[in-house]
C-alpha positions as CSV (number, residue, x, y, z in Angstrom):
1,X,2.5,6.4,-7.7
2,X,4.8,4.4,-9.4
3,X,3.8,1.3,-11.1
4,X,6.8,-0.5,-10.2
5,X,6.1,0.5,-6.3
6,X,2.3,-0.7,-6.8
7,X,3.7,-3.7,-8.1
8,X,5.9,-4.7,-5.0
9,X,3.3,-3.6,-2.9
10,X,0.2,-5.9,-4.0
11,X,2.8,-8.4,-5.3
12,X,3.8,-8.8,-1.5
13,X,0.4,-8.8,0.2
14,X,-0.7,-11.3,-2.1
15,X,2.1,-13.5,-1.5
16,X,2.1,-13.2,2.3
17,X,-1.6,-13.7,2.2
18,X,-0.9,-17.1,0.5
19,X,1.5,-17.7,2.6
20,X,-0.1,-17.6,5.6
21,X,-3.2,-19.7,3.8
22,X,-0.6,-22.4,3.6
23,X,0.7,-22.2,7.4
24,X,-3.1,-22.6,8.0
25,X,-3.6,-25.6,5.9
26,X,-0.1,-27.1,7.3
27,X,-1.2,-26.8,11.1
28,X,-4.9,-28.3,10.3
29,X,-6.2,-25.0,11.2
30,X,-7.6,-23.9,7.3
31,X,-10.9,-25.7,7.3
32,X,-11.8,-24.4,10.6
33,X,-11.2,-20.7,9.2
34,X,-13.1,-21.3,6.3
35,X,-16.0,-22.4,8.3
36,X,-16.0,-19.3,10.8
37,X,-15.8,-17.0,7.6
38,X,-18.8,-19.3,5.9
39,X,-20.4,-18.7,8.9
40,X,-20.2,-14.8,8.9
41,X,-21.4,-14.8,5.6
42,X,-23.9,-16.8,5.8
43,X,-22.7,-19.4,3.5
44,X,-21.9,-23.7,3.3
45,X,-18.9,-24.8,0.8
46,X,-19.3,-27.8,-1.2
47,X,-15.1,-27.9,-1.2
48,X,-12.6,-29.5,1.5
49,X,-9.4,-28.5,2.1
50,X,-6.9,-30.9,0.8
51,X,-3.4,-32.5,2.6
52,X,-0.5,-29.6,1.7
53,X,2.2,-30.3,-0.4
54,X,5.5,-28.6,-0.1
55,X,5.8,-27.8,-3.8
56,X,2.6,-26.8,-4.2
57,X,2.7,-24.0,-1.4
58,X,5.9,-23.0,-3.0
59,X,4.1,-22.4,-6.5
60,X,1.4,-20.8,-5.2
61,X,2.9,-18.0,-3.3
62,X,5.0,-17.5,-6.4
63,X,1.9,-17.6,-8.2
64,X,0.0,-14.7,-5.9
65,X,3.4,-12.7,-5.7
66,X,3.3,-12.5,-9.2
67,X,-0.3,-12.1,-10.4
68,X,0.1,-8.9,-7.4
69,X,2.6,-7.8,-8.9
70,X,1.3,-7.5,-12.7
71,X,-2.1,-6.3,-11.1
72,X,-0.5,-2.7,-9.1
73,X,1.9,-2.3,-11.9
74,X,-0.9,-2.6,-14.5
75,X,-3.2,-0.3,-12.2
76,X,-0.1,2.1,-11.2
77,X,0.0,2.3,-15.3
78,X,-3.8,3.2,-15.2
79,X,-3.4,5.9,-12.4
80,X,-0.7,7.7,-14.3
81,X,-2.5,7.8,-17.2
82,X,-6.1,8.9,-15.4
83,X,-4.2,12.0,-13.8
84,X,-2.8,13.3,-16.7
85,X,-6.3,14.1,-17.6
């Protein structure tokens, strides 16, 4: 697998998974996932969702999309390596 493909890949999923965490936080819908998925772990969070903010959903998609990215590229890097041996 290519690095740069890996890359893109969890680069993507990372930012749409962000992305959507923000839609959930902008309808007022986030705190009431994060209490379901509590729940099914069997779990209580000391932390509250906070009000959204435009520029910071913007940073941290970027954010995710990048870290994703580095991460498969770094790991696509790995796997080449690993099966030349």
């Amino acid at each position: 697998m290519k690095p740069h493909n890996l890359g893109l890949v969890l680069g993507a999923f990372a930012g749409i998974a962000h992305l959507l965490w923000s839609v959930l936080v902008y309808l007022g819908l986030a705190e009431a996932f994060v209490v379901f998925v509590e729940h099914l772990h069997f779990v209580e969070s000391p932390f509250r969702i906070l009000d959204i903010s435009l520029s910071g959903a913007v940073i941290l998609v970027i954010a995710a999309s990048l870290v994703g990215y580095v991460i498969g590229f770094v790991l696509g890097k790995l796997a080449g390596l690993l099966a030349k041996y």
